[in-house]
C-alpha angles and dihedrals in degrees: 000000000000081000090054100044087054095046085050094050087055102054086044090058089043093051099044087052095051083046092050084045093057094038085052093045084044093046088044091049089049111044096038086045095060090036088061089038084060099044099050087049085058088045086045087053091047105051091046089057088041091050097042089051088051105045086053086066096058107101102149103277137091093245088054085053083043089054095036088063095045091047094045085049094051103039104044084048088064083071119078126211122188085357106305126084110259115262104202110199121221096252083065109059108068125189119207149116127300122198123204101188088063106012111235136124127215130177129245142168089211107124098202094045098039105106107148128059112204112203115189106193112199140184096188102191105018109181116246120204108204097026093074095063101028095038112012097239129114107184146044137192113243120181143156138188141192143180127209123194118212106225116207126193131188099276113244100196142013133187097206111062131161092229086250133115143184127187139258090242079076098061093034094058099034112035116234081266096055088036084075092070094042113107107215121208140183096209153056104069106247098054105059097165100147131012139182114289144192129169122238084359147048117284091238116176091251095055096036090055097045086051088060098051092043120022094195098063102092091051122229124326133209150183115279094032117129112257126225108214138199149153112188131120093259091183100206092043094046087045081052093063102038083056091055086052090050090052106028117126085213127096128199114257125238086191096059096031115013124232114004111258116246116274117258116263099257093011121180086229117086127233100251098046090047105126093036110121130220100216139191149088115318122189120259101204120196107251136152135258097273090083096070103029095060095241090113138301092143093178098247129118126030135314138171125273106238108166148324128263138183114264123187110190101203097165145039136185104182095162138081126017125006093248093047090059122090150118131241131222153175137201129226118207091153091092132041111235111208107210101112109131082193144025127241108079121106124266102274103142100267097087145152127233134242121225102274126273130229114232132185127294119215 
């Protein structure tokens, strides 16, 4: 009896310490589990915030992809996860192009394409605090990652404008691609493809000249305001832009336009700032056909305001007779410039973005 007892007594003890073995690798399962489960949702958190920071940056340009890394990198590091805030290295933000309509996305390093920032958050090796006894295992991989579209719409409104404008008819015969090969001039009389402008007022010399040297005179415009339009020489107005091409920071691009056109006789611009550009938003009123058939549109009275393009002045006569002065001038629909201060234009190229979008991870 007293050998069977005892046999007894030691399945007994085999069979309480397989069962404390099971409670432990349960307990272990359990309680790291939910401790990882904590944690990727800290990493999830921070690349979101990382990814919508980013993808504010994008606006077209290298400098904008430049910004959207930094701003992932900083952003996503004010978020803690097991404790410390979350380092995301390089490698793991990753810039490219989403596509709704199919739902992929692919990287790129092109800055006018690029649309979508992608933020992995690791902790490579997090701690665990049953698993290495029960398991033998002390440490687990935990990552997140998130992608975040910058949505971009026609901007409605902007608060920073060159007092020029050019007609829908434009856009409506040439297409915004075809709009980057057209020359647009301010004389001679004939062309009128683009005129002074000034919303809710007349583009005088005085305002138009306070507008250059400070984009923000005229306040904000938007679509529906009524339009001030006109197409003379207006001298002071003609020898202040011409200074803002001399001086201007920006360059004409053979990538956007081909060869530089060759400079004016007698132009403004001096030989060696030639090929220097004049650049911002300039007003798209809505106007009727007339003003690119040649039956009218003489670019006086009053029209609506429809949208914003992207105007770059390259080259100003401001000398000799009225119909020899004139100014020259391409748009640039290639890239989206993000200066709207409101929503509701057509997608011309000048827009405002919405707050970002979430899209799928794979």
């Amino acid at each position: 009896m007293r050998r069977t007892l005892h046999g007894r007594s030691g399945n007994v003890a085999i069979i309480v310490a397989l069962g404390l073995t099971t409670l432990l690798a349960v307990g272990a399962v359990t309680i790291d589990l939910s401790y990882a489960r904590v944690v990727q949702q800290q990493l999830q958190n921070a690349s979101e915030a990382g990814a919508r920071a980013g993808s504010q940056q994008l606006d077209g340009t290298d400098a904008g992809m430049i910004a959207a890394r930094v701003a992932a990198a900083n952003v996503a590091a004010e978020n803690n996860a097991a404790g410390t805030p979350v380092e995301v290295a390089s490698a793991d933000i990753v810039l490219g192009i989403w596509d709704d309509e199919a739902g992929t996305f692919e990287e790129s390093d092109e800055p006018t394409l690029v649309n979508t920032v992608e933020v992995r958050a690791r902790r490579p090796e997090l701690a665990l605090f049953l698993a290495p006894v029960a398991l033998g295992r002390s440490t687990v991989v935990v990552s997140a990652q998130s992608r975040a579209l910058a949505e971009a719409s026609g901007a409605g409104a902007v608060s920073c404008y060159i007092p020029l404008a050019v007609p829908d008819c434009l856009v409506e015969q040439h297409g915004l691609g075809g709009l980057e090969d057209l020359t647009l001039q301010i004389n001679p009389p004939g062309v009128d493809s683009v005129g002074w402008a000034r919303p809710n007022g007349s583009p005088n010399a005085n305002w138009s000249r306070d507008q250059m040297d400070d984009c923000e005179n005229g306040g904000e415009a938007a679509v529906g305001d009524p339009v001030g339009l006109q197409n003379g020489v207006v001298s002071s107005a003609m020898d202040a832009l011409a200074t803002r091409v001399n001086t201007s920071s920006t360059s004409w691009s053979t990538e956007r336009w081909g060869s530089l056109p060759n400079r004016l006789p007698a132009s403004s611009i001096s030989t060696s700032n030639f090929g220097n550009t004049y650049e911002g938003a300039v007003i798209v009123f809505d106007g009727g056909d007339e003003y690119c058939d040649g039956s009218g549109g003489d670019f006086n009275g009053t029209q609506p305001l429809k949208g914003f393009l992207w105007g770059a002045i390259y080259d100003v006569r401001n000398t000799g007779a009225a119909d020899k002065r004139t100014i020259k001038m391409r748009l640039d629909t290639s890239t989206g410039y993000n200066i709207g201060t409101g929503i509701g234009g057509p997608d011309y190229g000048v827009v405002t973005h919405s707050p970002p979008r979430l899209v799928r991870n794979d």
